[in-house]
Backbone as ProteinMPNN parsed JSONL, in Angstrom:
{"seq_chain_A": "XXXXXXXXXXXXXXXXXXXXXXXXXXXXXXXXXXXXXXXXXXXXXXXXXXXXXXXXXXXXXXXXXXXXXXXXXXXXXXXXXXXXXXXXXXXXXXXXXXXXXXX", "coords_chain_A": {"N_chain_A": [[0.854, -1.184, 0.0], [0.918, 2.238, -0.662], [1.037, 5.061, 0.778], [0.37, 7.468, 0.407], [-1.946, 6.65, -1.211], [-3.874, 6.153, 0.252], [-4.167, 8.573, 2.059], [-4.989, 10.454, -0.31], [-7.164, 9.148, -0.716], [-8.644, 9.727, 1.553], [-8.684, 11.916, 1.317], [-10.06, 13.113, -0.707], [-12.945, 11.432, -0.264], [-13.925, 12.842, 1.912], [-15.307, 15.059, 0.64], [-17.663, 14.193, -0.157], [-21.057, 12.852, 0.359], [-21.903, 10.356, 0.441], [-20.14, 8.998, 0.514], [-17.815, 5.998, 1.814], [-15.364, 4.835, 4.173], [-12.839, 2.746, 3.864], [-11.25, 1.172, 4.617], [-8.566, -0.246, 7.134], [-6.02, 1.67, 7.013], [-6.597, 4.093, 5.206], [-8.461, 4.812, 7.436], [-6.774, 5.308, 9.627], [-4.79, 7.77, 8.987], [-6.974, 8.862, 8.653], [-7.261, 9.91, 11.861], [-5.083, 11.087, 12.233], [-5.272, 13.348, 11.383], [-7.837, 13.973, 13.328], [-6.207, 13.878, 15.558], [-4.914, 16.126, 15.574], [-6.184, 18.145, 15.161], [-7.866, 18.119, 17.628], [-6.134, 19.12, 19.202], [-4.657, 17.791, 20.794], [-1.147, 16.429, 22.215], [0.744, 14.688, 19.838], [-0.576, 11.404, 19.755], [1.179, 8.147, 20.252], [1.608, 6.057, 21.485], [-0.191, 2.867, 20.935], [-2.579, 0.707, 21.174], [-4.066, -0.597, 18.756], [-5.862, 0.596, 15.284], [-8.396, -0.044, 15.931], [-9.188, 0.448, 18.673], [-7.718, 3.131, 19.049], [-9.531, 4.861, 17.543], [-11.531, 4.393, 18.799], [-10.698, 5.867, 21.244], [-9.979, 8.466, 20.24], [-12.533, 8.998, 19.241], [-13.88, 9.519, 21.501], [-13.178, 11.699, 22.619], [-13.378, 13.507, 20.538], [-15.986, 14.096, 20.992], [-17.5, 17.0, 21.89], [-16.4, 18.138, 19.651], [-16.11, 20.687, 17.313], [-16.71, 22.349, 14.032], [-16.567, 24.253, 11.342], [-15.733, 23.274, 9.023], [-16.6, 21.746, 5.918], [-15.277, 19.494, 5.235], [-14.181, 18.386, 7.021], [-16.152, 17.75, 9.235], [-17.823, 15.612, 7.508], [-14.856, 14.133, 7.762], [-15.147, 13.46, 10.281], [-17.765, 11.745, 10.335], [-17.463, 10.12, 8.728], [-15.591, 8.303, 9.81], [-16.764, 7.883, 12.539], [-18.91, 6.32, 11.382], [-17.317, 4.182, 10.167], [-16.065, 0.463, 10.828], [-13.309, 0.12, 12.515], [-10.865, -2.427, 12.231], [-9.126, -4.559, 14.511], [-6.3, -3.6, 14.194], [-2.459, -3.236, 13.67], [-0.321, -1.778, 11.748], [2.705, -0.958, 10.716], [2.136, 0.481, 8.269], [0.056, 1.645, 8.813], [0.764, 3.031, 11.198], [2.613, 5.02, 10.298], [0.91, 6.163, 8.736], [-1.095, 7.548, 10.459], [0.764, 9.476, 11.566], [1.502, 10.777, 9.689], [-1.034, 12.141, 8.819], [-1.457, 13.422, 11.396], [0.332, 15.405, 11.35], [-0.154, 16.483, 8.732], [-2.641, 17.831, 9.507], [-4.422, 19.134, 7.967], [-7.245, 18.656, 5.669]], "CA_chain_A": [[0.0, 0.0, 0.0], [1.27, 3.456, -0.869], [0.636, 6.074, 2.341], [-0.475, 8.75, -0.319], [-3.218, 6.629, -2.114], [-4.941, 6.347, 1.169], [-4.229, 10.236, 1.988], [-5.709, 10.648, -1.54], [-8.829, 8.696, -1.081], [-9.209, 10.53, 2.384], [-9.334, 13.891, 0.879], [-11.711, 12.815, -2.226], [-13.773, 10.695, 0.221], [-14.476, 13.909, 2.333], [-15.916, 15.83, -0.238], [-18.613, 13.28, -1.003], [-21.866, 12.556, 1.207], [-22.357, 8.98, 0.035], [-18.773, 8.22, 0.657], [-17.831, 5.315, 3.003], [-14.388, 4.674, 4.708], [-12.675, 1.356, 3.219], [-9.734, 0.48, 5.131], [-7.544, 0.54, 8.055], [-5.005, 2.518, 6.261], [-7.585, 5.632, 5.424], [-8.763, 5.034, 8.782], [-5.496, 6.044, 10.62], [-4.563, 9.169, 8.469], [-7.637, 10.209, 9.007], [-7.34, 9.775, 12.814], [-3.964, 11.824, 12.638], [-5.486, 14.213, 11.354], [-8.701, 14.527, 14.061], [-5.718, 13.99, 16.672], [-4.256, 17.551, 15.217], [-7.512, 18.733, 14.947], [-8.319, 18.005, 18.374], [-5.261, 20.291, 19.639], [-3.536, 16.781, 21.598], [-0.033, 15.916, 21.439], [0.292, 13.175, 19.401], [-0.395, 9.548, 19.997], [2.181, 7.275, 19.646], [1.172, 4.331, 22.068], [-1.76, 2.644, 21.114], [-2.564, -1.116, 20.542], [-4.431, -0.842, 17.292], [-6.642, 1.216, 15.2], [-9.27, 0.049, 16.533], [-8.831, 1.471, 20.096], [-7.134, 4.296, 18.573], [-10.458, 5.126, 17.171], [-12.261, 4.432, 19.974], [-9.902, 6.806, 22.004], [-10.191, 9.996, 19.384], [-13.568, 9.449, 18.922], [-14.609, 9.881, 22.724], [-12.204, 12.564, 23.043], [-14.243, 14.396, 19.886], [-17.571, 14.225, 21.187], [-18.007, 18.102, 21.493], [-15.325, 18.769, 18.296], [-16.984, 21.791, 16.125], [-16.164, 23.309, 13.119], [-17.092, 24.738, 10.293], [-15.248, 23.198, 7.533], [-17.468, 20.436, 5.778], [-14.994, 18.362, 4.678], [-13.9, 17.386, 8.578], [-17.369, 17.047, 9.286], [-17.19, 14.375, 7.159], [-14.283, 12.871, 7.931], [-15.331, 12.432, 11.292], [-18.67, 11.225, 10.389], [-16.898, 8.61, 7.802], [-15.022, 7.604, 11.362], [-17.958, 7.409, 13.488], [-19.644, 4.957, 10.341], [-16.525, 2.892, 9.965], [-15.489, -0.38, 11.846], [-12.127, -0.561, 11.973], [-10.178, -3.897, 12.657], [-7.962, -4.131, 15.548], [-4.725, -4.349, 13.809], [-2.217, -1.61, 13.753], [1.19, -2.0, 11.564], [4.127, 0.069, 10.382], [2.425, 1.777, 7.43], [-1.14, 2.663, 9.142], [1.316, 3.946, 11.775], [2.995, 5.913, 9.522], [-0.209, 6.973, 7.923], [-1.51, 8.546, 11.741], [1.877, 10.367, 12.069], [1.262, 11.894, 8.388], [-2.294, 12.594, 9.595], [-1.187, 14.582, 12.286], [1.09, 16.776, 10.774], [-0.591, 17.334, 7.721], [-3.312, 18.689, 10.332], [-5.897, 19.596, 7.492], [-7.51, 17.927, 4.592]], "C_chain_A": [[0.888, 1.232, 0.0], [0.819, 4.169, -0.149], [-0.076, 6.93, 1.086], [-1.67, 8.015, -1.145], [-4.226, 6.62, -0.871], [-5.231, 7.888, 1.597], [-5.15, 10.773, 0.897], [-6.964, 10.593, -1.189], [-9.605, 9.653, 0.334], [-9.645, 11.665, 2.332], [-10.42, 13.698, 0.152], [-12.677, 12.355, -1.262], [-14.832, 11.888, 1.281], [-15.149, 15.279, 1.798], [-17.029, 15.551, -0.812], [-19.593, 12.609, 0.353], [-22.239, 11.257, 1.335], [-21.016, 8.239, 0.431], [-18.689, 7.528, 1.748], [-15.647, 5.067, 2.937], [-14.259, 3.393, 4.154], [-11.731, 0.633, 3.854], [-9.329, 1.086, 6.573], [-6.63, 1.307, 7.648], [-5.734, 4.04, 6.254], [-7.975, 5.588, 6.735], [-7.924, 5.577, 9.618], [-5.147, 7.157, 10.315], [-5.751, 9.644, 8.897], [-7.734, 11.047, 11.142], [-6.304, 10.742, 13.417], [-4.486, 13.305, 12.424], [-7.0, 14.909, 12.403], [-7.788, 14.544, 15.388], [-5.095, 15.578, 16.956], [-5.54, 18.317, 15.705], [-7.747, 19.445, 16.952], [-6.973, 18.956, 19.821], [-4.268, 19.159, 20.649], [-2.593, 16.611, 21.06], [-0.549, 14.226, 20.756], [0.537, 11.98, 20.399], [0.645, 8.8, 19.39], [2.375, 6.162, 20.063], [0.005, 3.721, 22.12], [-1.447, 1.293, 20.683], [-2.803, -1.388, 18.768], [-5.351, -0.037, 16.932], [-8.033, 1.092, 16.117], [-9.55, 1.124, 18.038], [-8.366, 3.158, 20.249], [-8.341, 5.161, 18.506], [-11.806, 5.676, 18.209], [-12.065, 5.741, 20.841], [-10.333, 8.356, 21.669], [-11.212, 10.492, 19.87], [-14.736, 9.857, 19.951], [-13.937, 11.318, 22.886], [-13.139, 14.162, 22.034], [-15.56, 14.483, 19.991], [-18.417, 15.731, 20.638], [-17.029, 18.721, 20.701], [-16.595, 19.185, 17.446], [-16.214, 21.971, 15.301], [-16.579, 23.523, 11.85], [-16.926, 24.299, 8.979], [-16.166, 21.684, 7.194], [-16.407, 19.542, 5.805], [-14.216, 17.515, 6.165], [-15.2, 17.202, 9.22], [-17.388, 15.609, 8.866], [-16.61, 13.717, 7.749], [-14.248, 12.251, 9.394], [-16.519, 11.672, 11.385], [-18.001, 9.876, 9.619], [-15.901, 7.624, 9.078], [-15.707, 7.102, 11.961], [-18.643, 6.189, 12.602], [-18.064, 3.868, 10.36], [-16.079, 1.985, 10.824], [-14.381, -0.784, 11.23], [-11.513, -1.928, 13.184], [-9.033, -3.207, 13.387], [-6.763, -4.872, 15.43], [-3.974, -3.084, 13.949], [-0.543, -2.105, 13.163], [1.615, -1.036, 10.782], [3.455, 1.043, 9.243], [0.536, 2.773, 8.273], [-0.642, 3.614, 10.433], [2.054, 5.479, 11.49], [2.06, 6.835, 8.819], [-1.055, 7.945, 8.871], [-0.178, 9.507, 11.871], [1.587, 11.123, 10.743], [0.318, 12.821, 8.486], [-1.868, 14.014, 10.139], [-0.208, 15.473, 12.244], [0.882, 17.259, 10.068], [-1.771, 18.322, 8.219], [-5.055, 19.023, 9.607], [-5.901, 18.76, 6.564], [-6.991, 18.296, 3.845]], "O_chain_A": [[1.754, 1.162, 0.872], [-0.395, 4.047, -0.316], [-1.304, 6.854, 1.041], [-2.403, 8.776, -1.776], [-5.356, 7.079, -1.036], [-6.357, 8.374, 1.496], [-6.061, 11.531, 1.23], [-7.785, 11.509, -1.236], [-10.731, 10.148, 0.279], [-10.53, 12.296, 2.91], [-11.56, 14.091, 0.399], [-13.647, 13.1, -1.406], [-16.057, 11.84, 1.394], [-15.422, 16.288, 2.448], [-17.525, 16.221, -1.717], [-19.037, 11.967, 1.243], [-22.906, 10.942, 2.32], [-20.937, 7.025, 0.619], [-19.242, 7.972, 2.754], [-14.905, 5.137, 1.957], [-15.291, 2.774, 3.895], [-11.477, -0.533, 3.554], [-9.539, 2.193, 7.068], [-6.436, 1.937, 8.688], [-5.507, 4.933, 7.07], [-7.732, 6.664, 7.282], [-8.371, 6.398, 10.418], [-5.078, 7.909, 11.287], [-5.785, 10.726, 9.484], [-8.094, 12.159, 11.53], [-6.355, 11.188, 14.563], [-4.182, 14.255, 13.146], [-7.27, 16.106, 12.31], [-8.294, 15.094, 16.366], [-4.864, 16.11, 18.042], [-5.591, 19.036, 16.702], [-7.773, 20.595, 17.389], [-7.163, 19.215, 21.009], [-3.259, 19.596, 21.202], [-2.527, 16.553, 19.832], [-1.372, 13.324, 20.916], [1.328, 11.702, 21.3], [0.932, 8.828, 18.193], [3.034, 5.289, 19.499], [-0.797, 3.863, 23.044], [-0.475, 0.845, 20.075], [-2.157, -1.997, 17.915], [-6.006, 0.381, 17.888], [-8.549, 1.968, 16.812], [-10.016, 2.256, 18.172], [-8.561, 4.013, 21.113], [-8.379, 6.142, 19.248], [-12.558, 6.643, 18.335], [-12.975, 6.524, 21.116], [-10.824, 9.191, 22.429], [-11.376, 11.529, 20.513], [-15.871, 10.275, 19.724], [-14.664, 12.061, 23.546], [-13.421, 15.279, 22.466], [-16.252, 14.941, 19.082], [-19.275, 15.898, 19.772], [-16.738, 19.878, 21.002], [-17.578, 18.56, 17.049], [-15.013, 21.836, 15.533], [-17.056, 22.514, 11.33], [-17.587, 24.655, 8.004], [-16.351, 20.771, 7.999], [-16.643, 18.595, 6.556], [-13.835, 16.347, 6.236], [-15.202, 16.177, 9.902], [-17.086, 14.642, 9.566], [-17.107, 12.769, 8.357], [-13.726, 11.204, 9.775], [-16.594, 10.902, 12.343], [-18.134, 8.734, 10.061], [-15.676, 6.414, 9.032], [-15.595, 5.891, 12.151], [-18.887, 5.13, 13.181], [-18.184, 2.682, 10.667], [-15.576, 2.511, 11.816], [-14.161, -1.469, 10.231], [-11.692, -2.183, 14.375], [-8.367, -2.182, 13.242], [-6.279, -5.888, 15.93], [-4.523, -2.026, 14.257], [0.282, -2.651, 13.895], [0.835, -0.296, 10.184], [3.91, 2.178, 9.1], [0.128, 3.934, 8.231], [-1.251, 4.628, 10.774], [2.067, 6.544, 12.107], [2.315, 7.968, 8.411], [-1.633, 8.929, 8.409], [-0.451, 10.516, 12.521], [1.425, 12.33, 10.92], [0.511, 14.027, 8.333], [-1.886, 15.151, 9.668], [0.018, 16.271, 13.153], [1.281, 18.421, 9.989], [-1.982, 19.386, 7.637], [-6.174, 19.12, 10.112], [-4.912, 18.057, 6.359], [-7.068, 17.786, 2.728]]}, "name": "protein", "num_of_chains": 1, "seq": "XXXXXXXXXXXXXXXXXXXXXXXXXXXXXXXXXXXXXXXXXXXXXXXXXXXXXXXXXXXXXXXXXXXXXXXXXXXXXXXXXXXXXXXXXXXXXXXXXXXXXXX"}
């Protein structure tokens, strides 16, 4: 897997109301980027997306903002079940996340 085709599909995928989340891979970038979002240092000890997910996505309960396309991508979060696996490139793909910060 290539880190930027999932980055890719995360941006396109947030621009689109019908769009669904497909992978652990898009799932973690996008996670880096609601960890930015969410003004925490980063994460860097976690078991697996899954939990990861879990973690964020309590953490963003009352996360606002105005821009649609993170709307989205935390609604395409909240709809997706991700598998509780977690290796070297979806790690790499939450650390991209969270530095690239925005969509």
């Amino acid at each position: 897997m290539v880190p930027v085709l999932a980055k890719n599909a995360v941006r396109i995928k947030c621009n689109f109301q019908n769009a669904g989340m497909t992978g652990n891979y898009e799932c973690a970038y996008a996670l880096g980027i609601l960890n930015a979002q969410l003004g925490l240092p980063e994460i860097t000890e976690y078991e697996d997306i899954a939990a990861l997910k879990e973690q964020l996505l309590e953490k963003a309960a009352d996360y606002k903002t105005e821009e649609a396309g993170l709307k989205q991508m935390v609604h395409l979060l909240k709809e997706y079940e991700a598998a509780p696996v977690a290796d070297e490139q979806m790690r790499e793909l939450f650390t991209m996340g969270f530095h690239d910060k925005n969509l």
